[in-house]
DRENTORKOL-3810 file (N, C-alpha, C; in nm, 4 decimals):
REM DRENTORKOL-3810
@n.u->6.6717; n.v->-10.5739; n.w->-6.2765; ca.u->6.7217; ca.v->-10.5583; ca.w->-6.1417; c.u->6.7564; c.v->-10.4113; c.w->-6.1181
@n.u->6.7211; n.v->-10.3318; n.w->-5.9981; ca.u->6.7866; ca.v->-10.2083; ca.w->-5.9134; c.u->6.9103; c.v->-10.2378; c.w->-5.8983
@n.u->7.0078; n.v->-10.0843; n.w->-5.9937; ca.u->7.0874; ca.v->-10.0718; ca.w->-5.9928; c.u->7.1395; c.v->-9.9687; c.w->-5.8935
@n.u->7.2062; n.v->-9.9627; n.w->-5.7320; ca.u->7.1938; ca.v->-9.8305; ca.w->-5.6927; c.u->7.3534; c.v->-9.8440; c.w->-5.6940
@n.u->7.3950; n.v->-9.7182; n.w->-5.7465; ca.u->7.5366; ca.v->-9.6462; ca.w->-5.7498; c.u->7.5546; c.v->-9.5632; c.w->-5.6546
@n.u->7.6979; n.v->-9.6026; n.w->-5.6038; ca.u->7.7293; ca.v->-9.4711; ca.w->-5.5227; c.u->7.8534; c.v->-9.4719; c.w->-5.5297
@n.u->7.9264; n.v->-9.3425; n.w->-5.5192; ca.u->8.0225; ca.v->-9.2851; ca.w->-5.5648; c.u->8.0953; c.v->-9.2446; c.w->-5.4308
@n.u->8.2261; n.v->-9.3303; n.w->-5.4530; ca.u->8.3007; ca.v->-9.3428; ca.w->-5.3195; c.u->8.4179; c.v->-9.2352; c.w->-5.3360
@n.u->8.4915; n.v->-9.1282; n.w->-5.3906; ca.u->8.5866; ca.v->-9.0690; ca.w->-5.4557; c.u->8.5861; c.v->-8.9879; c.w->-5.3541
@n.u->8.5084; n.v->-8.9441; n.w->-5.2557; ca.u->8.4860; ca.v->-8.8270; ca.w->-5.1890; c.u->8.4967; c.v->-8.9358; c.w->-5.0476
@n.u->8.4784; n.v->-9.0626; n.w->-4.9933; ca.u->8.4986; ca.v->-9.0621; ca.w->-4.8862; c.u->8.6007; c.v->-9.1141; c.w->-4.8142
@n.u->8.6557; n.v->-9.0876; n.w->-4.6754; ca.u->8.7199; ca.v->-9.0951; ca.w->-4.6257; c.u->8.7376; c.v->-9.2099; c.w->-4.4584
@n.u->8.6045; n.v->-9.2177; n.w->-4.4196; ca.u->8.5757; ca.v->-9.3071; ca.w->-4.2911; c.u->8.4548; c.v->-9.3601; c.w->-4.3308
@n.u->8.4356; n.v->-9.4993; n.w->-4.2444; ca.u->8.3419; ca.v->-9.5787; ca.w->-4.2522; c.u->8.1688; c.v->-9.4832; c.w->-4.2346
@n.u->8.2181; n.v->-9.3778; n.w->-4.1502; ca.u->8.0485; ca.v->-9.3495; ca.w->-4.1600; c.u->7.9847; c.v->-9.2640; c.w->-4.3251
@n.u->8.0989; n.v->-9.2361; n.w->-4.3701; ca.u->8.0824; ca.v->-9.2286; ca.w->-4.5380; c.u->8.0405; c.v->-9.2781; c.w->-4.5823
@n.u->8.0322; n.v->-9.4114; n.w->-4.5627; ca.u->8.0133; ca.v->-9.5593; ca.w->-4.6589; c.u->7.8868; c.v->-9.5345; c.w->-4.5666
@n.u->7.8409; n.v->-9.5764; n.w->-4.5002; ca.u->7.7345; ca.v->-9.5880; ca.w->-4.4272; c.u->7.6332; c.v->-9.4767; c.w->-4.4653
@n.u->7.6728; n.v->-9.4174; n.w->-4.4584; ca.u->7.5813; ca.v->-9.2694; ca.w->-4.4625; c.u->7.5113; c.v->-9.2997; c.w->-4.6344
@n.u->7.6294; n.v->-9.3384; n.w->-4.6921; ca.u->7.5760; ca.v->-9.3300; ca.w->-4.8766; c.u->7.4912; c.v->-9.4304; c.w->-4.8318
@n.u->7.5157; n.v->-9.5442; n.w->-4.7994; ca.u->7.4594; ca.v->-9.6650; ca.w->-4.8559; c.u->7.3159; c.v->-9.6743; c.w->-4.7776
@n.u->7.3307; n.v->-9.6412; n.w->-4.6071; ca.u->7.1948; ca.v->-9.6453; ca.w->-4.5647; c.u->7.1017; c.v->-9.5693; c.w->-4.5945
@n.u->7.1312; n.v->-9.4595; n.w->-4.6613; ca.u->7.0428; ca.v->-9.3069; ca.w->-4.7574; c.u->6.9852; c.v->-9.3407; c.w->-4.8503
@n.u->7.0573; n.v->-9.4651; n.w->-4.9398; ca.u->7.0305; ca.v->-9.4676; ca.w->-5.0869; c.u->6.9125; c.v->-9.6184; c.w->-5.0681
@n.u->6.9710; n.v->-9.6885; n.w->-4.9529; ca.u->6.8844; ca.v->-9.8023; ca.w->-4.9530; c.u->6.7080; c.v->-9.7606; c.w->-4.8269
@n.u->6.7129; n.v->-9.5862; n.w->-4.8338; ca.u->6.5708; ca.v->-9.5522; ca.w->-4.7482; c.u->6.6010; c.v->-9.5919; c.w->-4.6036
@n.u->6.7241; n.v->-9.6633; n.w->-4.5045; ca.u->6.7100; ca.v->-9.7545; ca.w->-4.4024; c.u->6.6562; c.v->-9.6422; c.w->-4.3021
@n.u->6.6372; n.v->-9.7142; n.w->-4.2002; ca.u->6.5653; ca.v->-9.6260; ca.w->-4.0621; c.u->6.6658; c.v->-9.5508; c.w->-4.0029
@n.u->6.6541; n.v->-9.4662; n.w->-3.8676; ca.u->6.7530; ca.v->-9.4056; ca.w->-3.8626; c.u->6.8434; c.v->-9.4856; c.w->-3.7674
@n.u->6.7579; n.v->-9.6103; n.w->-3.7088; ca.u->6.8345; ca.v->-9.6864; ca.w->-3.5991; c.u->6.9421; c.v->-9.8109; c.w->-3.6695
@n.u->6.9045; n.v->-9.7992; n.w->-3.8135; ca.u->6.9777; ca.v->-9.9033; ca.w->-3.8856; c.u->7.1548; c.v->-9.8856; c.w->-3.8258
@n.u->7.1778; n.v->-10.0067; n.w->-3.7986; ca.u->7.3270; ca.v->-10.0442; ca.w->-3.7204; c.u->7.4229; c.v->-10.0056; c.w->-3.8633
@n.u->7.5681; n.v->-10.0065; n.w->-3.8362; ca.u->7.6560; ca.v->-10.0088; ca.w->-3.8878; c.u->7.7777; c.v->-10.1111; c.w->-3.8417
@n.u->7.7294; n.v->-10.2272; n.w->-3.9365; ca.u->7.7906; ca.v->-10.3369; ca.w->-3.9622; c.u->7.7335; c.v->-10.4593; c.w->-4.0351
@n.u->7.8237; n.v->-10.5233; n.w->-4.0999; ca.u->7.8245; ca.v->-10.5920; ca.w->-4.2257; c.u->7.6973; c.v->-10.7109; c.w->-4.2028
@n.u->7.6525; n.v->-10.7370; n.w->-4.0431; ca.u->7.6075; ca.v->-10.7978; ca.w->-4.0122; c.u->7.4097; c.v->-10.7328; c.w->-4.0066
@n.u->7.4189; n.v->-10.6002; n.w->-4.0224; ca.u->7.3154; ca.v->-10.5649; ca.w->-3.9809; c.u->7.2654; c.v->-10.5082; c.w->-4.0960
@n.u->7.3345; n.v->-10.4999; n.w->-4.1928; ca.u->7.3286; ca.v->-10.5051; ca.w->-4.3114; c.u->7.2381; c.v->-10.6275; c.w->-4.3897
@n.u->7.3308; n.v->-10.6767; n.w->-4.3702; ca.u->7.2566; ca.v->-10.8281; ca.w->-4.4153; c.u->7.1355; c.v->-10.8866; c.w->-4.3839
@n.u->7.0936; n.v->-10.8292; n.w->-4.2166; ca.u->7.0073; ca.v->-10.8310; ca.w->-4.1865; c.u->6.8643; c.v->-10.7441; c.w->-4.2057
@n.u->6.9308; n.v->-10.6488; n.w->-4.3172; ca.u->6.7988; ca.v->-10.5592; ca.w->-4.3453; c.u->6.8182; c.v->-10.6244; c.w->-4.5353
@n.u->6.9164; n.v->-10.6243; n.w->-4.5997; ca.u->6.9018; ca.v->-10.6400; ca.w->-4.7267; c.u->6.8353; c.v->-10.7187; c.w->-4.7763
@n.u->6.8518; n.v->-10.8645; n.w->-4.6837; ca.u->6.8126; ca.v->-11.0050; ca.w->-4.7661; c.u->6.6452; c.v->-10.9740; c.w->-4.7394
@n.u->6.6204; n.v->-10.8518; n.w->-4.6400; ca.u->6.4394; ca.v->-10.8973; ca.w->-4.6111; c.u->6.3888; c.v->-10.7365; c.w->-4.6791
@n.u->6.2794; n.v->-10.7632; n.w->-4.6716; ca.u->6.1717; ca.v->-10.6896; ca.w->-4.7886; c.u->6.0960; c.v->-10.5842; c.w->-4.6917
@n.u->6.1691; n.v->-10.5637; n.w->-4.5730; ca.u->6.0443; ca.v->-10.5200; ca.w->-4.4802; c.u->6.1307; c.v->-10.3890; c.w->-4.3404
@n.u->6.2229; n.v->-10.3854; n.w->-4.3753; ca.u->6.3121; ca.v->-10.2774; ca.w->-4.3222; c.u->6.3427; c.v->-10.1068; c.w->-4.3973
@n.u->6.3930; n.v->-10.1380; n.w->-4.5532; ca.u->6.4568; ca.v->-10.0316; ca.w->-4.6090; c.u->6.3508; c.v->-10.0462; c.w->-4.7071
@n.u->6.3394; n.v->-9.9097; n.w->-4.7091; ca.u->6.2543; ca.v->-9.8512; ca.w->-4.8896; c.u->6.3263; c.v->-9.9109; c.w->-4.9666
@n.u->6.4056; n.v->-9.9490; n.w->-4.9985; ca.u->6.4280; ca.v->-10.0173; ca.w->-5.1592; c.u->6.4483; c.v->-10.1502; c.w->-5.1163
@n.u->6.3756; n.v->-10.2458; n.w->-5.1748; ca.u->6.3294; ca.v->-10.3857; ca.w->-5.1220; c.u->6.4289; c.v->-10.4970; c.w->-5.2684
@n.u->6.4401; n.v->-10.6570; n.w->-5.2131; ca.u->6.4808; ca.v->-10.6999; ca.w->-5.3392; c.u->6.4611; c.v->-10.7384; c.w->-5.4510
@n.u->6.4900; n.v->-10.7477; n.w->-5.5814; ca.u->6.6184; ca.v->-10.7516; ca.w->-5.5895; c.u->6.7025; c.v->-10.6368; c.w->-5.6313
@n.u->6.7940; n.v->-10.6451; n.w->-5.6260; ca.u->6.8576; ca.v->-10.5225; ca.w->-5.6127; c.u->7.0862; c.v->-10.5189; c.w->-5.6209
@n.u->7.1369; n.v->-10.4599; n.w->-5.6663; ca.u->7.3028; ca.v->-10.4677; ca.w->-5.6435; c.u->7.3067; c.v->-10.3103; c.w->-5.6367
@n.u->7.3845; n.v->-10.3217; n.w->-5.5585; ca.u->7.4488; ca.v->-10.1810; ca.w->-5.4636; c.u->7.6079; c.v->-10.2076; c.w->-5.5685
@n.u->7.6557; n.v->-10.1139; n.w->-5.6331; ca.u->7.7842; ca.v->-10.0724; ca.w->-5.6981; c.u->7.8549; c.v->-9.9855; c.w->-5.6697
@n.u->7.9393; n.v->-9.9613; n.w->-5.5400; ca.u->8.0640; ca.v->-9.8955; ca.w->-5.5052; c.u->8.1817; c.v->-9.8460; c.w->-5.6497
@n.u->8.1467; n.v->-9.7018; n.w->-5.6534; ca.u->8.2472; ca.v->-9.7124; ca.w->-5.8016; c.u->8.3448; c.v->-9.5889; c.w->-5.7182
@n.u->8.4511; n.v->-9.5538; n.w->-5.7945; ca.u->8.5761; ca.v->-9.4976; ca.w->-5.7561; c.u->8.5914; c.v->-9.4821; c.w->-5.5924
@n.u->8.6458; n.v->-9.6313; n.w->-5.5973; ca.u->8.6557; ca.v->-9.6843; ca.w->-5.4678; c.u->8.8335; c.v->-9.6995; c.w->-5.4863
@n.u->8.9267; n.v->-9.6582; n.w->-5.5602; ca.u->9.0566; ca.v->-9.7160; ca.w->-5.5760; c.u->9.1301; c.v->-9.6143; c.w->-5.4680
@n.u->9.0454; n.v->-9.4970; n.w->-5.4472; ca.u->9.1432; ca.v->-9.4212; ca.w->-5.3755; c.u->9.0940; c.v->-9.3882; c.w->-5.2360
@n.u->9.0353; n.v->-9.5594; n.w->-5.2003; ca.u->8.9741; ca.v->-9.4977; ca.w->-5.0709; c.u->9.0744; c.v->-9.5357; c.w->-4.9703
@n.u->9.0647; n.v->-9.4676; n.w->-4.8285; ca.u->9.1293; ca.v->-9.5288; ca.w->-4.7439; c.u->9.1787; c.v->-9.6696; c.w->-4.7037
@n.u->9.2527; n.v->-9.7287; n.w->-4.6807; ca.u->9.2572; ca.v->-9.8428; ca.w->-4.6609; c.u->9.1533; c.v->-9.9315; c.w->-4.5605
@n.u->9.1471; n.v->-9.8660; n.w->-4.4052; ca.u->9.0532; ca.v->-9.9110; ca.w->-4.3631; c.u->8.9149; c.v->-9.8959; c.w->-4.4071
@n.u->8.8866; n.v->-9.8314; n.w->-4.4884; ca.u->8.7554; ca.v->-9.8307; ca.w->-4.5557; c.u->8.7185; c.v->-9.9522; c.w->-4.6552
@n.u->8.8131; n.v->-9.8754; n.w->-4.7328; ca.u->8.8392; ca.v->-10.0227; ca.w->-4.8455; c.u->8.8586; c.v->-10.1968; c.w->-4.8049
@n.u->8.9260; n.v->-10.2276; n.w->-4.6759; ca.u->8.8951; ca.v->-10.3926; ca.w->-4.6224; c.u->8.7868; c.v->-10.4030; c.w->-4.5507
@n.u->8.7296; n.v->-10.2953; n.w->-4.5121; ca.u->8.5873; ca.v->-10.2914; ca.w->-4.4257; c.u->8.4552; c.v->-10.3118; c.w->-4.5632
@n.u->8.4404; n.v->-10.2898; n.w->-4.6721; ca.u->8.3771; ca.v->-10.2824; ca.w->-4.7861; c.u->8.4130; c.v->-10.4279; c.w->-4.8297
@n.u->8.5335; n.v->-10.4933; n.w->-4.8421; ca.u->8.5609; ca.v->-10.5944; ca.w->-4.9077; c.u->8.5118; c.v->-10.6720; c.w->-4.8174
@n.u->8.5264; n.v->-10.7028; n.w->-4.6977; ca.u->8.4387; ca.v->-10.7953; ca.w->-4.5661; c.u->8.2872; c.v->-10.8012; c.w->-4.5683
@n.u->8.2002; n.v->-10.6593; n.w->-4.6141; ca.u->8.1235; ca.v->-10.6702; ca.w->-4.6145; c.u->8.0642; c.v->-10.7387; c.w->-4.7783
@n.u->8.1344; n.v->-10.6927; n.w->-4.8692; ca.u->8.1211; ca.v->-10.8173; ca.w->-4.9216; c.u->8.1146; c.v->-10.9469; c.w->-4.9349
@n.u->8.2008; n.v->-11.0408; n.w->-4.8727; ca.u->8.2624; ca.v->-11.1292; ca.w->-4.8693; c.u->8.1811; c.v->-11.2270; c.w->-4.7723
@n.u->8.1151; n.v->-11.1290; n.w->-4.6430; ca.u->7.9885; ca.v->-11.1482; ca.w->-4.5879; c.u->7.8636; c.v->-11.2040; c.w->-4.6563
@n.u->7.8340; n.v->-11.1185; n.w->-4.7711; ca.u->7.7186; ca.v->-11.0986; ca.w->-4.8089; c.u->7.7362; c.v->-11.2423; c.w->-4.9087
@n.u->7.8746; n.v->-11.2353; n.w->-5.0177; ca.u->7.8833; ca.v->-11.3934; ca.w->-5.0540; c.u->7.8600; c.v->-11.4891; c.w->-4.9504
@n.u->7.9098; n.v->-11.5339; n.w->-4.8354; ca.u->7.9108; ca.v->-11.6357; ca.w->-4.7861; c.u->7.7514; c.v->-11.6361; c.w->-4.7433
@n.u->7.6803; n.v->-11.5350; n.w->-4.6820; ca.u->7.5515; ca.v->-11.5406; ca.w->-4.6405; c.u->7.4412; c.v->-11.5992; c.w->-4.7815
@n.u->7.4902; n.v->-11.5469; n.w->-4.8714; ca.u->7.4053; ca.v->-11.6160; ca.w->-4.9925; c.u->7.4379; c.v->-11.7229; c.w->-5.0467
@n.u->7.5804; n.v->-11.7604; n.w->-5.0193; ca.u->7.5658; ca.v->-11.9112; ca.w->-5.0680; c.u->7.5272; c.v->-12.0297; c.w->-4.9747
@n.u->7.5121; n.v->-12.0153; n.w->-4.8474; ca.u->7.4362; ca.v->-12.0816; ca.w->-4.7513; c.u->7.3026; c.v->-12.0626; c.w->-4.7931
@n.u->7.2165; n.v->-11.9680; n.w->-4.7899; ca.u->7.1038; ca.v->-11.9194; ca.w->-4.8042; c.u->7.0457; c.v->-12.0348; c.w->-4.9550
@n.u->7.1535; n.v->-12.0004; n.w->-5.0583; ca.u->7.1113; ca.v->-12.0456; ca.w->-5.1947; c.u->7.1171; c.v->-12.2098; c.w->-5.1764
@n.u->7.1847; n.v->-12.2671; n.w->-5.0619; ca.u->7.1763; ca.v->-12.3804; ca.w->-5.0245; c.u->7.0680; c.v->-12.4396; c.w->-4.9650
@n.u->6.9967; n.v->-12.3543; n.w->-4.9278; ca.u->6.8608; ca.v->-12.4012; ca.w->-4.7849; c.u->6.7639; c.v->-12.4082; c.w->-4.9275
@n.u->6.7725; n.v->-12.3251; n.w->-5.0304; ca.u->6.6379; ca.v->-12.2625; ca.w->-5.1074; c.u->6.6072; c.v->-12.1460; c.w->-5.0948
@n.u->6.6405; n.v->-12.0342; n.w->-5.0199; ca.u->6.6360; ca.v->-11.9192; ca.w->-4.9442; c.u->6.6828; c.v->-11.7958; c.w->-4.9947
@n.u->6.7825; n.v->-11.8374; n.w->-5.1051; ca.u->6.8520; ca.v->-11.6955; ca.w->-5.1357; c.u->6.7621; c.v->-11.5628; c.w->-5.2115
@n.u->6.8201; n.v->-11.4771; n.w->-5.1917; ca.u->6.7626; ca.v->-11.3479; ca.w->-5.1934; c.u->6.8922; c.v->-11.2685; c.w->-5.2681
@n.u->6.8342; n.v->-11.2101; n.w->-5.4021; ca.u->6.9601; ca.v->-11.1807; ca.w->-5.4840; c.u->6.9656; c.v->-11.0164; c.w->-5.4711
@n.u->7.0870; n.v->-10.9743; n.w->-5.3701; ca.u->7.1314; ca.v->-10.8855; ca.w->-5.3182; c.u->7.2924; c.v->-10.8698; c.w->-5.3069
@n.u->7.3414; n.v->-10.7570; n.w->-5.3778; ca.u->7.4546; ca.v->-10.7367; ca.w->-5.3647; c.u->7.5342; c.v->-10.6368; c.w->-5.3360
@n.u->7.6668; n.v->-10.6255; n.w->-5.3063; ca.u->7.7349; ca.v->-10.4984; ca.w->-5.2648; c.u->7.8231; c.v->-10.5510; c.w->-5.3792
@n.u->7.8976; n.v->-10.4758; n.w->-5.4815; ca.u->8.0311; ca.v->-10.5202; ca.w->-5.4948; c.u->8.1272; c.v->-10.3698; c.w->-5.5735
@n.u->8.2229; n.v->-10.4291; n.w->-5.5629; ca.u->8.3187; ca.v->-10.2850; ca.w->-5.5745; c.u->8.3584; c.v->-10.3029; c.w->-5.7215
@n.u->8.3554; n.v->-10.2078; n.w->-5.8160; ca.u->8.3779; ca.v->-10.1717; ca.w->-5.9285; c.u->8.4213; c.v->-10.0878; c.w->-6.0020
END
């Protein structure tokens, strides 16, 4: 499995997080910012240069802002609930965000 790291120690607002993560995953430049539009490019094979499977690893994330940090944990928490529905239909697509 694609391991992509990114290194949160340096940011401060959500377009930080965004900026790493839509850079590292190739996305377009119209790619949205939100947990929802996210999901909507990760689980499919046909949006971002790096296709699945794949886990995205948020590391020195302890000293991030707060609103950054519950905005990251949602989009997690998203991405669980979207895959365990998904893994319910037959559907799932093994893609992850998680903080470490």
């Amino acid at each position: 499995m694609n391991v992509i790291t990114l290194d949160a120690s340096a940011w401060k607002t959500l377009d930080d997080f965004y900026d790493a993560l839509l850079s590292a995953l190739g996305a377009p430049d119209w790619h949205g910012r939100s947990g929802v539009a996210l999901i909507d490019t990760m689980l499919h094979s046909d949006v971002n240069k790096v296709v699945p499977p794949y886990r995205v690893e948020v590391r020195n994330s302890v000293d991030l802002p707060s609103e950054v940090k519950c905005h990251i944990v949602d989009v997690v928490d998203l991405f669980h609930e979207v895959r365990t529905r998904r893994r319910e239909r037959g559907a799932d697509v093994d893609v992850s965000i998680v903080l470490v």
